[in-house]
Structures are given as C-alpha cells and as structure tokens.
N, C-alpha and C positions, 0 to 999 in steps of 0.2 A: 072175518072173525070180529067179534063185538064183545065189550069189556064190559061191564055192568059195575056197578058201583055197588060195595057189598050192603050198605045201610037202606040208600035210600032206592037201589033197583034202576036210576036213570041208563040211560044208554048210549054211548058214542062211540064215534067210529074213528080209531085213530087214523091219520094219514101215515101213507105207505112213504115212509121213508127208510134205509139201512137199517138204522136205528129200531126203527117196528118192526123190520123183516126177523131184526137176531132176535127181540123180545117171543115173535108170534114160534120161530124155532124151538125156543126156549121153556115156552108156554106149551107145549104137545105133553108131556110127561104129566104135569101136576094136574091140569082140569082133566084129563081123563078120569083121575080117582079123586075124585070128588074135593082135591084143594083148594084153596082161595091163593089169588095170587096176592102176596102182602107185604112185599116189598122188594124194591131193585136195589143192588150194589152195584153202584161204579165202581169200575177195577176190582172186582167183588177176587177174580184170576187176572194177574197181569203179568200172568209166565206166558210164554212165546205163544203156547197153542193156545190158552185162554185168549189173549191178546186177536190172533189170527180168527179162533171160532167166532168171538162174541164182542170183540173190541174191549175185553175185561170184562163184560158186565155179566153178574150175575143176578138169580133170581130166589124170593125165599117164599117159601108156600106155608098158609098154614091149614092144619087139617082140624078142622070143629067138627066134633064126630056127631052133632044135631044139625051140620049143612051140607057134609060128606055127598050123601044121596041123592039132595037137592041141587046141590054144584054141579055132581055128574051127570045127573038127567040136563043140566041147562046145555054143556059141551056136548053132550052124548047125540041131542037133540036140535041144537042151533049153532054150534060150534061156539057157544057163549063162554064167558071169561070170567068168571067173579074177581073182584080186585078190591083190594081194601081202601077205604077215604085216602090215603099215602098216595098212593098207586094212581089214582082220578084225580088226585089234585095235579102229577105230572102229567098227564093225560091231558086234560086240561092248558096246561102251559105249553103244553107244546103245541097242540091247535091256536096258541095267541099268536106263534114265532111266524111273521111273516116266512114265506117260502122265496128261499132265490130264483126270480128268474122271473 
C-alpha cells in the first residue's frame, strides 16, 4: 500500500512495522469511499478491545466531496492512500527512527 501526500501527490512507502500493519487494517474502510486519511489518534480507544485491536489508536477520515472520486479511483486502482500533510509528516518520522536490530 502506498500513502500519497494529499497537497503535493509525493509517494512513500511506509515500513512494515505492528504499528503500519494496525494503520494499513485500519485504512481498508475509508479509501474505499473516496476519504482522505487526516489524522491518527493515539489512544483515540483505550478500552480493552480498542487496546487489544489497534493498540488504542485510532483513525479520522475526511471526505471532500471534489476528491471523493479521485481518492477512490487512486485505492480502487493502486491500493493508494491519500493522507493529509499531518499524516506524512508522521510518515515521514517514522522512516528517520533508526530500526532495532
């Protein structure tokens, strides 16, 4: 899956870690219908099964009904991600995080 940056369209490719696997879960509902992804909550749920699904974190989408169609077609199509500047900047920081090991 590939995240796109909603302003400027760049492209990267997050690393698979826990962390990306609950996001990219989490991500199936909203770019289907045409969302942008536009922001993560840490401990967004920090009741037991929030905790257990997602490690707390939840996700907020938002729908521009002039990118709706255009978002869809990118997932529909490339399994692409729209994400907003918020969203790529964490992206971004996490590829700085040295990896253990």
């Amino acid at each position: 899956m590939r995240l796109i940056h909603a302003e400027s369209r760049s492209v990267c490719a997050p690393q698979t870690t826990p962390i990306t696997e609950i996001l990219v879960n989490s991500l199936i509902t909203g770019p289907t219908n045409g969302a942008r992804l536009e922001r993560i909550n840490w401990m967004g749920d920090p009741s037991p099964k929030g905790l257990a699904q997602s490690f707390g974190i939840m996700v907020n989408y938002l729908y521009d009904l002039d990118d709706i169609e255009k978002n869809h077609e990118a997932f529909a199509e490339n399994r692409t991600v729209v994400v907003s500047s918020a969203v790529q900047r964490l992206v971004r920081a996490v590829e700085l995080v040295p990896s253990a090991g």
